[in-house]
N, C-alpha and C positions, 0 to 999 in steps of 0.2 A: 587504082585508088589506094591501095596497099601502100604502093612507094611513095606515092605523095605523102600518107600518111605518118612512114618513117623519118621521109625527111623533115618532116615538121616536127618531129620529134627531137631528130639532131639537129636541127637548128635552135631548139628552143632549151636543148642542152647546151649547145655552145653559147648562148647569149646568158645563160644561167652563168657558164662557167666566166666570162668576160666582163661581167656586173659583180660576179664575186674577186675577181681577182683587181679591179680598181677599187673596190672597199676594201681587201687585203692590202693598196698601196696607197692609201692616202695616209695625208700630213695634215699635221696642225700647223696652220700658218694664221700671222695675226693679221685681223681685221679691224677695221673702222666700227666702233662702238659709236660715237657721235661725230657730227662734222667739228674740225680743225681747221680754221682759217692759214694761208700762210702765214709764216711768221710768227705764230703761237707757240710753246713749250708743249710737245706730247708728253703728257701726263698719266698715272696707273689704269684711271679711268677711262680714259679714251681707247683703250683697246681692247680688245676681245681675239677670240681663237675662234678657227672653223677649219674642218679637215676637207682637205680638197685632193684630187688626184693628180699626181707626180706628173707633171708633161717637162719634158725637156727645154732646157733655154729659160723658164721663167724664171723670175728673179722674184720671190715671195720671201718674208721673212719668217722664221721657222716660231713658232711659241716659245721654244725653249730658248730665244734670244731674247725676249721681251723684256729682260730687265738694260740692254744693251741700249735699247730703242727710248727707254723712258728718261727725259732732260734734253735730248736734243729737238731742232725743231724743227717745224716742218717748212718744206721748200716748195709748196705747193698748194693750194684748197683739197682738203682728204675730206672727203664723203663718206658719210656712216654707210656702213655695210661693204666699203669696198676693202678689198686686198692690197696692205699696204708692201709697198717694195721702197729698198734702199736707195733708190736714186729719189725719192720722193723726202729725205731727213738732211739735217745739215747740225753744222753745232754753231753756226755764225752768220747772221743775214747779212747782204751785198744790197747795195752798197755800203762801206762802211764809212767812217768819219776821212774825210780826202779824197772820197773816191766818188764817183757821176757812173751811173747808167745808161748808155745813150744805147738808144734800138735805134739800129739803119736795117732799110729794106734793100734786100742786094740782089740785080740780076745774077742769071749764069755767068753774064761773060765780067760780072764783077766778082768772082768767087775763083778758088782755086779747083781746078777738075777734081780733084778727090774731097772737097767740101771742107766744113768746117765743125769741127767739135767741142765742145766744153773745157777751159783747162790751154785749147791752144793760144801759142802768142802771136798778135798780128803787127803789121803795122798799116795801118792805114793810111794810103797815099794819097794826098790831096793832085784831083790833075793842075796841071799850073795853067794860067791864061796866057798868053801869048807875052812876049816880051816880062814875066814873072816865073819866079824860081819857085818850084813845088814846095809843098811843105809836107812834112810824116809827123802821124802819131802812132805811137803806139799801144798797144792795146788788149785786152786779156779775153776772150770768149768767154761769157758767161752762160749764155742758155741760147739752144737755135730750135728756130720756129720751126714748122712743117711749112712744103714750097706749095704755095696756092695753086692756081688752073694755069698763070703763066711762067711757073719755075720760081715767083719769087718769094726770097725766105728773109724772113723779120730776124738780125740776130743781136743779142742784148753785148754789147761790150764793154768791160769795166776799164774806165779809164781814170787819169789822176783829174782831182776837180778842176785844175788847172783848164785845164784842156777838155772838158768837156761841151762847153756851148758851141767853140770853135770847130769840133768835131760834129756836132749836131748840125751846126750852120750848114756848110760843105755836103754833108748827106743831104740837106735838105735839097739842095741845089743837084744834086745826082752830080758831083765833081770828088767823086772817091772809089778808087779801087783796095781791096783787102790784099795785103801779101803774104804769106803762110810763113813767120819767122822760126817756129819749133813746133812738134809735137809732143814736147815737154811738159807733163801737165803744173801747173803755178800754182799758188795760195795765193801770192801777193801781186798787189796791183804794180805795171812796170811807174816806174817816178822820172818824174823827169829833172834835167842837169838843170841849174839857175844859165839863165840867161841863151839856152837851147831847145829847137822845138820838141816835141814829148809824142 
């Protein structure tokens, strides 16, 4: 009974000293004060601070950048009370004036092996029909889904308005493969030449 009684003892000093030392390591990081629709101006109000414990990899924004974060806006629905991160701010909504949104749903064996990310350039290859010449668009990744129960992933790509129902049409029809042109990441939508397909 004696040594049971010890270790209960160190143990209840070590979890003392473990609960003290992540309140020795927390951070003020900001939070969601009220919900923010996308697309709205984060503003002084809508944030607030809460100290949380340092874990590795997360991507929180610190308090003390809070004046960095206020005018730009949000790229997503922010829920009051959540922990806001930088991939969640922008300073410019998508689409802009020329530019089309088209989401296509892509198998596996329409994606490239190493996937697709934000920022890459594609070009989307229309398959041709039989006795017809394919046609390419090109195309910017914008945001990619999470892959459902059979792999497939919803991805938004901005295109010129040109070319966007034509690009739509085609997905609709599952007659498009993605090609991986850079992993350069863009600002601007690719444009296309007068009188060449885009």
């Amino acid at each position: 009974m004696a040594v049971v009684g010890v270790l209960a003892v160190v143990l209840s000093a070590v979890t003392v000293l473990q609960v003290y030392q992540l309140a020795a390591h927390r951070t003020q990081v900001l939070v969601m004060a009220r919900d923010v629709p996308i697309g709205q101006v984060i503003e002084a109000q809508d944030l607030s601070s809460l100290g949380v414990g340092v874990v590795p990899g997360m991507q929180w924004i610190r308090t003390r950048d809070r004046d960095g974060v206020i005018g730009k806006r949000a790229t997503a629905d922010l829920k009051a009370g959540t922990l806001l991160a930088p991939s969640q701010l922008g300073t410019a909504l998508t689409p802009d004036d020329g530019q089309q949104i088209v989401p296509i749903a892509l198998k596996a064996t329409q994606l490239p092996a190493r996937g697709l990310k934000p920022g890459d350039r594609v070009v989307a290859a229309a398959v041709p029909e039989e006795g017809r010449q394919g046609v390419e668009y090109r195309a910017l990744v914008d945001k990619v889904g999470q892959p459902d129960a059979d792999g497939t992933v919803v991805v938004d790509f901005l295109v010129p308005a040109t070319t966007g129902t034509a690009l739509a049409r085609l997905a609709a029809e599952g007659k498009v493969a993605m090609v991986l042109a850079s992993r350069a990441a863009q600002t601007r939508t690719p444009t296309c030449q007068p009188g060449a397909p885009c």
